[in-house]
ROSE-4610 file (N, C-alpha, C; in Angstrom, 1 decimal, always signed):
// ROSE-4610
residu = [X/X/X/X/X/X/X/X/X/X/X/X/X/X/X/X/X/X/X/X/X/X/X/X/X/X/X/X/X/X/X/X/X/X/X/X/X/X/X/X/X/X/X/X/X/X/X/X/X/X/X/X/X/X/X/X/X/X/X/X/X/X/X/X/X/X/X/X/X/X/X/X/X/X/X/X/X/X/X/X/X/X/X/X/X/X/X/X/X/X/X/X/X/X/X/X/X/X/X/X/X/X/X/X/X/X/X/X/X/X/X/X/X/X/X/X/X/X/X/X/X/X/X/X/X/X/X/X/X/X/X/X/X/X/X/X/X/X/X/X/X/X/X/X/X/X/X/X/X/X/X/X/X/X/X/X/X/X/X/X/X/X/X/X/X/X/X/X/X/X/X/X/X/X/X/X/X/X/X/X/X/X/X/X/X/X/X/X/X/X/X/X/X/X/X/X/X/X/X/X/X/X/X/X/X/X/X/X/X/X/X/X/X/X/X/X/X/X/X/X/X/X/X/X/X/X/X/X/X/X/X/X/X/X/X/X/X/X/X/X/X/X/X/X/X/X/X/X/X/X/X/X/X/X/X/X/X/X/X/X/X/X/X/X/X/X/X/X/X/X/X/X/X/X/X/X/X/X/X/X/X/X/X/X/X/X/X/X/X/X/X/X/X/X/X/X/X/X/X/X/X/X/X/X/X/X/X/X/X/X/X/X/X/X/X/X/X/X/X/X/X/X/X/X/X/X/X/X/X/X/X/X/X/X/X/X/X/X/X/X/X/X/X/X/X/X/X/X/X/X/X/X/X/X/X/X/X/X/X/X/X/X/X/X/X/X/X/X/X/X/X/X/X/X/X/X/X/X/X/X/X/X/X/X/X/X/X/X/X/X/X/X/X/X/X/X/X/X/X/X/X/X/X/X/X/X/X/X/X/X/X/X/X/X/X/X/X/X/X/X/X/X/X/X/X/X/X/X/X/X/X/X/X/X/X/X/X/X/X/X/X/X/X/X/X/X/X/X/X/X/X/X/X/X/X/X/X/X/X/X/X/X/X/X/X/X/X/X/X/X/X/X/X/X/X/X/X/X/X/X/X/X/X/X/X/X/X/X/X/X/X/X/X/X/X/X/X/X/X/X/X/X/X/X/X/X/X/X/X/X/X/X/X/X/X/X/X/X/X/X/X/X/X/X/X/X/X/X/X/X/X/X/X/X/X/X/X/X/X/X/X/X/X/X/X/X/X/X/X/X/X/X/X/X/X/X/X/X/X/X/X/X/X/X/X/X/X/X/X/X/X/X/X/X/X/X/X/X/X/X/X/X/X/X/X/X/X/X/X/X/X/X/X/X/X/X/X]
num = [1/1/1/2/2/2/3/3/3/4/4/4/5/5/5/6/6/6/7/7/7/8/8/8/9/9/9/10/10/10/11/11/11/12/12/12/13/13/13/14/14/14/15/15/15/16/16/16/17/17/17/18/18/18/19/19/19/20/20/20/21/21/21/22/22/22/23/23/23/24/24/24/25/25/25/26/26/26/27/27/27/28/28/28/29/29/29/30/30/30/31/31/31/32/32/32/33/33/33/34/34/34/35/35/35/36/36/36/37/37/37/38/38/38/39/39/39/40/40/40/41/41/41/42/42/42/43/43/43/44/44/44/45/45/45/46/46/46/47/47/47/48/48/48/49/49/49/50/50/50/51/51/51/52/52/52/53/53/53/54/54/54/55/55/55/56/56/56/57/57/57/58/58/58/59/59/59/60/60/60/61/61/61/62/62/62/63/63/63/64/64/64/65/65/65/66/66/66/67/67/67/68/68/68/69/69/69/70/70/70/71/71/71/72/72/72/73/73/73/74/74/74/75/75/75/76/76/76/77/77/77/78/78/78/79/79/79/80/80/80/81/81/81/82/82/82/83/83/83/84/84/84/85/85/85/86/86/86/87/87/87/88/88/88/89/89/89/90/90/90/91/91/91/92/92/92/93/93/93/94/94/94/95/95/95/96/96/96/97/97/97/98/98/98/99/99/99/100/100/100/101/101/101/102/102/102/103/103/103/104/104/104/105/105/105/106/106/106/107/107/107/108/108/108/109/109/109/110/110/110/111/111/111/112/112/112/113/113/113/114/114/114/115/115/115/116/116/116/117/117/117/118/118/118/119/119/119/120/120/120/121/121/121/122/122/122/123/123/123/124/124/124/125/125/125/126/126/126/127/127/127/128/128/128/129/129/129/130/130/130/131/131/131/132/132/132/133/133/133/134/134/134/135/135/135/136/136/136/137/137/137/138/138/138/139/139/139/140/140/140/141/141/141/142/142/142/143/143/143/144/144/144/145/145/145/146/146/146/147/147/147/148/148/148/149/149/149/150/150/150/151/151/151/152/152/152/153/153/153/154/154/154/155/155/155/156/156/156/157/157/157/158/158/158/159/159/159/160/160/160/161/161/161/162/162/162/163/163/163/164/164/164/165/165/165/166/166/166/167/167/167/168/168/168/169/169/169/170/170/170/171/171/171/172/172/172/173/173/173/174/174/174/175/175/175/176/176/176/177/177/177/178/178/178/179/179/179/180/180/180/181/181/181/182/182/182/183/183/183/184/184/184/185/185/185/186/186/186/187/187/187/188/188/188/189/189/189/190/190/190/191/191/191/192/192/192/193/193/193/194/194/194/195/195/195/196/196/196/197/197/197/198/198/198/199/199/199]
x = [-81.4/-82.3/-82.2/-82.3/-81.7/-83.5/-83.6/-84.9/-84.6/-85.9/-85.8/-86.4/-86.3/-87.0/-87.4/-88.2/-88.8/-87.7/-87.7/-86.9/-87.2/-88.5/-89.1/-88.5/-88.7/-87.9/-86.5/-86.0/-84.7/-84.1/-84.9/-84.5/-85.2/-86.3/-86.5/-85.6/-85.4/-84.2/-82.5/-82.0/-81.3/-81.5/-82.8/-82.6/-82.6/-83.4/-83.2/-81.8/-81.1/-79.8/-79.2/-79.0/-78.4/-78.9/-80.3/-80.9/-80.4/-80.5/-80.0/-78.5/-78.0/-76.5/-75.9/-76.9/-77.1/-78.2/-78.7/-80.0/-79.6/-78.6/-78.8/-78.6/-78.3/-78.4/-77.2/-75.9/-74.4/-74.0/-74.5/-73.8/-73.1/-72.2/-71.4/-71.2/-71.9/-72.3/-73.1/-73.3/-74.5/-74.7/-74.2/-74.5/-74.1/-74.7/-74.1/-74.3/-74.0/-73.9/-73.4/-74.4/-74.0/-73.4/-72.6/-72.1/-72.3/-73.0/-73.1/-72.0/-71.7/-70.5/-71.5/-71.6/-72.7/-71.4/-71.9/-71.3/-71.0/-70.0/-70.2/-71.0/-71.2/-72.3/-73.2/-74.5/-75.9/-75.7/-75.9/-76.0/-75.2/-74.4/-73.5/-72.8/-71.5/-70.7/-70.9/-71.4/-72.0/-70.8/-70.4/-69.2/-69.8/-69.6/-70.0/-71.3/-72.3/-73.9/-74.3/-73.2/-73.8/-74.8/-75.5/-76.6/-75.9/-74.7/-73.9/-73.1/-73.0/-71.8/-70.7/-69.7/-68.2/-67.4/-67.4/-65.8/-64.5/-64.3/-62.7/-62.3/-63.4/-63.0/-62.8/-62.6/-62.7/-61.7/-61.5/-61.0/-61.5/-61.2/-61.9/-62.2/-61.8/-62.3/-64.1/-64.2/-66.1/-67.0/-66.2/-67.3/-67.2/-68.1/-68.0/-69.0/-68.7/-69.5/-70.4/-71.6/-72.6/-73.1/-73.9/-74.8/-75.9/-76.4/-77.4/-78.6/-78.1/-78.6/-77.9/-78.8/-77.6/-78.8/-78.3/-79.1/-78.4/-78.7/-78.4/-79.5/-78.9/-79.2/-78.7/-79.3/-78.5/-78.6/-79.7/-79.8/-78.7/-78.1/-77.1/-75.4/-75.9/-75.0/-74.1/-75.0/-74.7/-73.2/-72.3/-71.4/-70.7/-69.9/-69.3/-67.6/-67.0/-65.4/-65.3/-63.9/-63.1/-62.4/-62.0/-61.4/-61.8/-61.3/-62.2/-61.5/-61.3/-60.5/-61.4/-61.1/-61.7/-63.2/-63.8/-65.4/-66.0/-66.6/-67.5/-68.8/-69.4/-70.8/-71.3/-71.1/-71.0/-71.3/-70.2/-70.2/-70.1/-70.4/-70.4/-69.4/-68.1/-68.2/-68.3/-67.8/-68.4/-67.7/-67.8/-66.4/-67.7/-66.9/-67.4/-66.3/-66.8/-66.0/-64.3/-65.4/-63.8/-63.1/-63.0/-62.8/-64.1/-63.3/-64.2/-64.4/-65.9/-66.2/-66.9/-66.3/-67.0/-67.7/-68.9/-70.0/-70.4/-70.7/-71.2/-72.4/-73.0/-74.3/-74.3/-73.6/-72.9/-73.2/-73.3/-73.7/-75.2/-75.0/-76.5/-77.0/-78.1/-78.9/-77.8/-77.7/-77.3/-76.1/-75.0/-73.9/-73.9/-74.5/-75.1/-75.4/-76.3/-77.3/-76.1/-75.1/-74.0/-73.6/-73.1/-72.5/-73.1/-74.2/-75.5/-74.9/-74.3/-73.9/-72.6/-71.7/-70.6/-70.6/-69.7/-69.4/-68.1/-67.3/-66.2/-65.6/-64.7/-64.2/-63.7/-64.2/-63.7/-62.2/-62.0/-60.4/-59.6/-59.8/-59.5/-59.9/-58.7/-59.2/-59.2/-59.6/-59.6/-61.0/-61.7/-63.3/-63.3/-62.5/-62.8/-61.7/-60.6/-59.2/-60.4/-60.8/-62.3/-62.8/-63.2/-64.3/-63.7/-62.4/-61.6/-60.8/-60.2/-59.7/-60.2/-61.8/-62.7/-62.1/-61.8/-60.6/-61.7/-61.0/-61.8/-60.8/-60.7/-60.2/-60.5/-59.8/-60.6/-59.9/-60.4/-59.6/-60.1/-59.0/-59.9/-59.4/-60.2/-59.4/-58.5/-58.1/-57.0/-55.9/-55.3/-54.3/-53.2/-52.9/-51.8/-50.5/-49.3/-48.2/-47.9/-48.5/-48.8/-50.0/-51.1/-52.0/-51.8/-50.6/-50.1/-49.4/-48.2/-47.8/-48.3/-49.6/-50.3/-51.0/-51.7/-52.3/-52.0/-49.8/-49.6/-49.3/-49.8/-49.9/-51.2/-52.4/-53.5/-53.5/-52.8/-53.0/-52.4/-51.0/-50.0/-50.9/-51.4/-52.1/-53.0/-53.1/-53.5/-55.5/-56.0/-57.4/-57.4/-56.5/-57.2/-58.3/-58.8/-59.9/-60.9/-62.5/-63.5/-63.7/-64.1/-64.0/-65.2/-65.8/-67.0/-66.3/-65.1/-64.8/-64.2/-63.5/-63.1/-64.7/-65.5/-66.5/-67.1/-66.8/-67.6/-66.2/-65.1/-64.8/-64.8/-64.8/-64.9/-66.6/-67.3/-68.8/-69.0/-67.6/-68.0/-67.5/-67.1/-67.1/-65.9/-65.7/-64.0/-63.9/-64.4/-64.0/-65.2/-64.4/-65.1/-64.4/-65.4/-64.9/-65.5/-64.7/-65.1/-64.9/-66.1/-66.2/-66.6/-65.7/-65.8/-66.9/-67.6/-68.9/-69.4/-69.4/-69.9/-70.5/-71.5/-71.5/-71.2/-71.0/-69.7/-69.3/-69.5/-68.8/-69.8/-69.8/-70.7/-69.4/-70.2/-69.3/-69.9/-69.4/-69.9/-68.9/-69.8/-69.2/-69.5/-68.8/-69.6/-68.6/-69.2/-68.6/-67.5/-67.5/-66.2/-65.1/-63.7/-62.7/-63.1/-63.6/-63.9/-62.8/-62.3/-60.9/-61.3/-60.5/-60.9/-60.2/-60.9/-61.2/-60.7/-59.8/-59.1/-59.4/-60.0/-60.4/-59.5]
y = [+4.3/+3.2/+3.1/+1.7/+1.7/+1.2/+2.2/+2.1/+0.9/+0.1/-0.4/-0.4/-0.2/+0.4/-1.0/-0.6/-1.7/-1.7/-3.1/-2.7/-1.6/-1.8/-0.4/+1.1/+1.1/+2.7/+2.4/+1.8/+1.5/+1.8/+1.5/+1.4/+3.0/+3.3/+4.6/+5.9/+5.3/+6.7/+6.5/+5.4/+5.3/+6.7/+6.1/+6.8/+8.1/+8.7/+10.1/+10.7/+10.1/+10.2/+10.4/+9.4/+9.5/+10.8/+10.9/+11.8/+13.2/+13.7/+14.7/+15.0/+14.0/+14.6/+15.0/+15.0/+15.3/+16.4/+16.7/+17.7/+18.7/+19.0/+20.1/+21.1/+22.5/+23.4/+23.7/+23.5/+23.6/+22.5/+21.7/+20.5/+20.4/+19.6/+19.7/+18.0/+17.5/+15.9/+15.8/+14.6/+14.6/+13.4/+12.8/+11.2/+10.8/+9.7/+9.0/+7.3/+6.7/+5.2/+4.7/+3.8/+3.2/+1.6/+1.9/-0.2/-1.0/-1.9/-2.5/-3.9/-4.2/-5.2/-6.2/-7.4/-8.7/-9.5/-10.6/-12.0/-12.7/-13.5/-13.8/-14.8/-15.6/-16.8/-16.8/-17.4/-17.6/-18.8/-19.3/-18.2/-17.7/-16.4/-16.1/-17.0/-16.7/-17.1/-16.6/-17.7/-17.3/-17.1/-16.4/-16.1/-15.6/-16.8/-16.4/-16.1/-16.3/-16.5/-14.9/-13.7/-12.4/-12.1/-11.1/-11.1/-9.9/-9.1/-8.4/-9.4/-9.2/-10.1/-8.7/-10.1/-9.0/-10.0/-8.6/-8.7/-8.8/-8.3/-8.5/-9.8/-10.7/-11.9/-12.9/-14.0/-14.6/-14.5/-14.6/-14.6/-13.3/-12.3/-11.1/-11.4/-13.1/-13.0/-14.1/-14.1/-14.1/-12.8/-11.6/-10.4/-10.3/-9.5/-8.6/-7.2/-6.1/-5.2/-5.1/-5.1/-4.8/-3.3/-3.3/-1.9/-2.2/-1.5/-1.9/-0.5/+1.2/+1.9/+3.1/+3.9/+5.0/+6.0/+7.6/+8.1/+9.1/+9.3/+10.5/+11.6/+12.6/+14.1/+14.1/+13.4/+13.2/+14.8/+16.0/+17.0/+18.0/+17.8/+18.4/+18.0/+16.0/+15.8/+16.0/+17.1/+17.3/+18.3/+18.1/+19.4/+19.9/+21.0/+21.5/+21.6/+21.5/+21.5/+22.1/+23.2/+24.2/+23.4/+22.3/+21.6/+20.6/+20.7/+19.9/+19.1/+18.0/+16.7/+15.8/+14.8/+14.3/+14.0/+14.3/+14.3/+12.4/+12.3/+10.8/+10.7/+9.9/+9.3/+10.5/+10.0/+11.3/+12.5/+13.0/+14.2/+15.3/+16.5/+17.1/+18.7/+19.2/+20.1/+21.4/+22.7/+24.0/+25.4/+26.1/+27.2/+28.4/+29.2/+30.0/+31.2/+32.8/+33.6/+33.5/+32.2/+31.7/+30.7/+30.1/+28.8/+27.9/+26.6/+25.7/+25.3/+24.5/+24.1/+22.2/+21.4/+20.1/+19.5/+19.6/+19.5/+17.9/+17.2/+15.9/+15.9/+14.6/+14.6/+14.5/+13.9/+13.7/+12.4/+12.1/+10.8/+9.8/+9.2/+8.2/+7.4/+7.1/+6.4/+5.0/+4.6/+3.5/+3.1/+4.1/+4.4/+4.2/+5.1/+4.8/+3.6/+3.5/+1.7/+0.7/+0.7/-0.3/-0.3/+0.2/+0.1/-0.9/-0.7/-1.8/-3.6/-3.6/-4.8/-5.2/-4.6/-4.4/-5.5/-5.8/-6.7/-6.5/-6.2/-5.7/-6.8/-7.2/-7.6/-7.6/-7.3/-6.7/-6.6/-5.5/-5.6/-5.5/-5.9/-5.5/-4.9/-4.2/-2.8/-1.7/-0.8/+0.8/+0.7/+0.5/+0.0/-1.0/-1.9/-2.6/-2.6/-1.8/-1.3/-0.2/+0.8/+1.6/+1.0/+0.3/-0.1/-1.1/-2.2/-2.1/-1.0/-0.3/+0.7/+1.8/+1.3/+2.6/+4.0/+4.1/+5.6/+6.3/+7.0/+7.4/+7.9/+8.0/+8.3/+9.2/+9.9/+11.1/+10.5/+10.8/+9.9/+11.1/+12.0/+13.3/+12.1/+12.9/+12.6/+12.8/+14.0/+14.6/+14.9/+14.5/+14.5/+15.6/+16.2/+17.0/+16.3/+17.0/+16.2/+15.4/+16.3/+16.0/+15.1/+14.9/+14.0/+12.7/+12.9/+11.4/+10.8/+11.7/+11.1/+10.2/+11.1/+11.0/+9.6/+9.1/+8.2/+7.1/+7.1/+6.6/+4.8/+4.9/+3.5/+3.0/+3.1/+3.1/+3.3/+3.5/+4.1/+2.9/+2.4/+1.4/+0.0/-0.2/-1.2/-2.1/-3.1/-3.6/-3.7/-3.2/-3.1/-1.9/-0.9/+0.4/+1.1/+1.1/+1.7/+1.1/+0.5/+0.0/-0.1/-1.0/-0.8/+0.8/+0.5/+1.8/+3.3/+3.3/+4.8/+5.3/+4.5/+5.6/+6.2/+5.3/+5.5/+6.5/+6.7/+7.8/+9.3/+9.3/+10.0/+10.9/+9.5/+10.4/+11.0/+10.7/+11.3/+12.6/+12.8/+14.3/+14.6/+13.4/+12.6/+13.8/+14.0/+14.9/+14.5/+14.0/+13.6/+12.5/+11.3/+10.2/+10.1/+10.4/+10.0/+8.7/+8.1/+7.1/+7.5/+6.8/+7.4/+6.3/+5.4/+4.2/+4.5/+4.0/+4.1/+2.5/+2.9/+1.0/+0.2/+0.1/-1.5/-0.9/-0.5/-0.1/+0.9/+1.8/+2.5/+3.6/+4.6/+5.6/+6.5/+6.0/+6.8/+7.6/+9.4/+10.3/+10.7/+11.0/+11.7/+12.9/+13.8/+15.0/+15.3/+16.7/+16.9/+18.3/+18.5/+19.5/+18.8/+19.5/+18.8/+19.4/+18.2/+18.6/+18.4/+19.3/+19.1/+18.3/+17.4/+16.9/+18.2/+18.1/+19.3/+18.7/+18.8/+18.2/+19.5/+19.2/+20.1/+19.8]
z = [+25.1/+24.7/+23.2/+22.9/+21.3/+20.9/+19.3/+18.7/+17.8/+17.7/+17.0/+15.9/+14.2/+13.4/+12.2/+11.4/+10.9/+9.3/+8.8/+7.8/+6.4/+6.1/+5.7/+5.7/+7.3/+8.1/+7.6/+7.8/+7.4/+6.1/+5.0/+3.8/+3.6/+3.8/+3.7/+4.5/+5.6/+6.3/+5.4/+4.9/+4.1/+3.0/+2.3/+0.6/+1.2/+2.2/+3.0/+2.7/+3.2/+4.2/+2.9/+1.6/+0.6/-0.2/-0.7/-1.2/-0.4/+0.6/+1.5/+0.6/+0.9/+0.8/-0.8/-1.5/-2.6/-3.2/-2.4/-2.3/-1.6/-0.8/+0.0/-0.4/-0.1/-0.7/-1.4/-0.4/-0.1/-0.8/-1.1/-1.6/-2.6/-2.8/-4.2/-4.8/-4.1/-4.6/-5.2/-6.5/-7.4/-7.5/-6.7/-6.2/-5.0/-4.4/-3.0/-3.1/-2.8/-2.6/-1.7/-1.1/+0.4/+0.0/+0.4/+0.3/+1.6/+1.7/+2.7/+3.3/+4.2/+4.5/+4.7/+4.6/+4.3/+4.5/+5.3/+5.0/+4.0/+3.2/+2.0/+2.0/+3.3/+3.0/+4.0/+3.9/+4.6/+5.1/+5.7/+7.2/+7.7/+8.1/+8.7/+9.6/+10.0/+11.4/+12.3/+13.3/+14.5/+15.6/+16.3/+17.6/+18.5/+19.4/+21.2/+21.4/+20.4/+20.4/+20.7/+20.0/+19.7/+18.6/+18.8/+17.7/+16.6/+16.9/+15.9/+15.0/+13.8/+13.2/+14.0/+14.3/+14.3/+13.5/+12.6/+11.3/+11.8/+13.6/+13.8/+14.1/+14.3/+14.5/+13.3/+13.3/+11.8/+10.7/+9.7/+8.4/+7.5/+7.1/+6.2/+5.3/+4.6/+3.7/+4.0/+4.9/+5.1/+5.1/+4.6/+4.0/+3.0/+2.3/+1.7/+1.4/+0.4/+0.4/-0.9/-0.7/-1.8/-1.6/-2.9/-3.4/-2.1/-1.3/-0.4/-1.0/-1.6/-2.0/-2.9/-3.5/-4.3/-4.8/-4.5/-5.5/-6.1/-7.3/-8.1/-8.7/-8.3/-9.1/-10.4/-11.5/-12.6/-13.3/-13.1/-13.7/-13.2/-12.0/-11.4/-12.1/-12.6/-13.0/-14.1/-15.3/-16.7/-16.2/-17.4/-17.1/-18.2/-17.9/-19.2/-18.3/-19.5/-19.3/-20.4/-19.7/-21.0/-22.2/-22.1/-23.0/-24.2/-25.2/-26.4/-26.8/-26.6/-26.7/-28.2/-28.4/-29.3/-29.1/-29.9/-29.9/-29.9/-29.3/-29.1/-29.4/-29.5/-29.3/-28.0/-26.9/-25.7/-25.6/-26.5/-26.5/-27.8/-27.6/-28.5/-28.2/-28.8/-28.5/-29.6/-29.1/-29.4/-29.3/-30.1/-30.2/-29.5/-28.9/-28.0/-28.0/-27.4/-27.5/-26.4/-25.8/-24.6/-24.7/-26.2/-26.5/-26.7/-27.0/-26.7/-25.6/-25.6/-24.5/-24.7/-23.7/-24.2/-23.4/-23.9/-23.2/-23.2/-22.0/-21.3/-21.3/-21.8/-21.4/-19.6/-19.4/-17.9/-17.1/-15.9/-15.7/-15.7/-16.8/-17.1/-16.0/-15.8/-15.5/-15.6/-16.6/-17.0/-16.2/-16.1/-15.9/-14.2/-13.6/-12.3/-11.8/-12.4/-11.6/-12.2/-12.8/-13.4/-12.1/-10.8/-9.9/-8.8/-9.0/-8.3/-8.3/-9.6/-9.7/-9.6/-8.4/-8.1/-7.0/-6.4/-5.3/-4.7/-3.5/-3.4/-1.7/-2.5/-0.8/+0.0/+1.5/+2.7/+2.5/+3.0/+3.2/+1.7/+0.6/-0.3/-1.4/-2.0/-3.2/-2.5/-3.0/-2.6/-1.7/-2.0/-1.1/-0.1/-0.2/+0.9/+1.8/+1.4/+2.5/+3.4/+3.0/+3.1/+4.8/+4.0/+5.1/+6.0/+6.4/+7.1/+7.9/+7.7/+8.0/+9.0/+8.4/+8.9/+8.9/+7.2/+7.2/+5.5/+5.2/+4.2/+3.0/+1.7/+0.5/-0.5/-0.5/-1.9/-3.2/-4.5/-5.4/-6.5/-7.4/-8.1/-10.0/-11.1/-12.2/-12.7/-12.1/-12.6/-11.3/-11.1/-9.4/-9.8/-8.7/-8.9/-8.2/-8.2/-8.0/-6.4/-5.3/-3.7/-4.1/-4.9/-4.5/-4.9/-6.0/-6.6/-5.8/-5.1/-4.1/-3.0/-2.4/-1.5/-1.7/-2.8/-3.1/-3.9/-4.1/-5.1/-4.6/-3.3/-2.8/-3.5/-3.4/-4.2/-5.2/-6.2/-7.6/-7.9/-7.4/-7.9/-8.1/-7.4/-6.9/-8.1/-8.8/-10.0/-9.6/-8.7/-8.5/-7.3/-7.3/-7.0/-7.3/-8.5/-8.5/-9.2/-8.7/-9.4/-10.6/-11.5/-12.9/-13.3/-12.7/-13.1/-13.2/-12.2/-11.9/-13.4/-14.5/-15.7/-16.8/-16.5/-17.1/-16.5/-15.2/-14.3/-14.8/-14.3/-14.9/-16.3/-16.9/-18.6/-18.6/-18.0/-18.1/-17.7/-16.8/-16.2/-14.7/-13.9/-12.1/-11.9/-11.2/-10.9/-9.9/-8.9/-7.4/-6.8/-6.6/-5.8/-4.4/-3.3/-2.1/-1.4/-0.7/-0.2/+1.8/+2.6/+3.6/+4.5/+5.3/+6.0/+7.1/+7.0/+8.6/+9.2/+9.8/+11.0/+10.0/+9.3/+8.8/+7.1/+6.5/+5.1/+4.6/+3.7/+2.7/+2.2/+2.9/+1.5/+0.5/-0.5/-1.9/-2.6/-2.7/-3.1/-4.5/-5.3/-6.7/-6.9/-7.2/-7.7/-8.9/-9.4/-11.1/-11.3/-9.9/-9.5/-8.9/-8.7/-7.6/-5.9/-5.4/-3.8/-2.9/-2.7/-1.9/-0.1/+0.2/+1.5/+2.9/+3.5/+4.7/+5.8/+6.6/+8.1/+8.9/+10.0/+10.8/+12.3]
């Protein structure tokens, strides 16, 4: 029996769902964002008088994906790296009996909710191959020589990766995953390298 929930319930079991996966104990994400796949125009295209949009029918280019929700643990998201590269506005670093260390304020508020105003379209870019696909992508800052390989279809690509992600990396980001689900995309960041897990 399918429940039917109010859009309220909806928006609140969302921020749950996001909030959780950032909250939990084990966790190594300090953010999540759901992208949602939406029609690009109102009223949608109606097929065969079903009450689901289906995206297999049609042209791909009548979707796309929006910000639908996101939350961050921004106090989880502060961090320190062994390396002291040129100092910025940003950041400040610091000589220590182990070297230096260069410390991030890490990812802003600002920085964050910038993604909100994102738009991505079905089927194309790194997010919307994503959520066609219904497959999923790890994408780290720093790649080693198998991950370049591995991803160097996506890397080549002149809009492989969102404009937001260098800004998220230089803040502190080490690993954005992207994670195809029925109606779009949740994208997790955290400020370690999270290796993807095949079971």
């Amino acid at each position: 029996m399918e429940e039917h929930l109010s859009p309220l319930a909806i928006t609140h079991l969302l921020q749950h769902t996001l909030r959780s996966l950032c909250n939990h104990e084990t966790s190594q994400w300090v953010y999540a964002v759901f992208w949602r796949i939406l029609p690009r125009n109102y009223p949608p295209p109606k097929w065969d008088g079903q009450g689901a949009y289906d995206r297999s029918r049609g042209n791909r280019r009548n979707w796309i994906l929006v910000w639908e929700d996101g939350f961050c643990n921004f106090a989880a998201a502060e961090t320190i790296n062994n390396e002291c590269p040129t100092t910025t506005t940003t950041t400040t670093c610091s000589a220590s009996a182990s070297g230096y260390h260069h410390h991030h304020q890490g990812l802003q508020p600002e920085l964050f909710f910038k993604m909100s105003h994102e738009i991505y379209n079905y089927g194309e870019g790194l997010i919307g191959k994503v959520a066609a696909d219904h497959s999923h992508k790890w994408v780290y800052k720093e790649a080693n020589e198998q991950e370049i390989n591995f991803l160097s279809t996506w890397h080549n690509s002149p809009d492989s990766q969102p404009r937001t992600w260098e800004a998220q990396f230089q803040s502190g980001i080490k690993t954005i995953a992207l994670i195809g689900v029925r109606e779009g995309v949740v994208q997790l960041g955290a400020v370690h390298k999270v290796l993807l897990r095949t079971y």
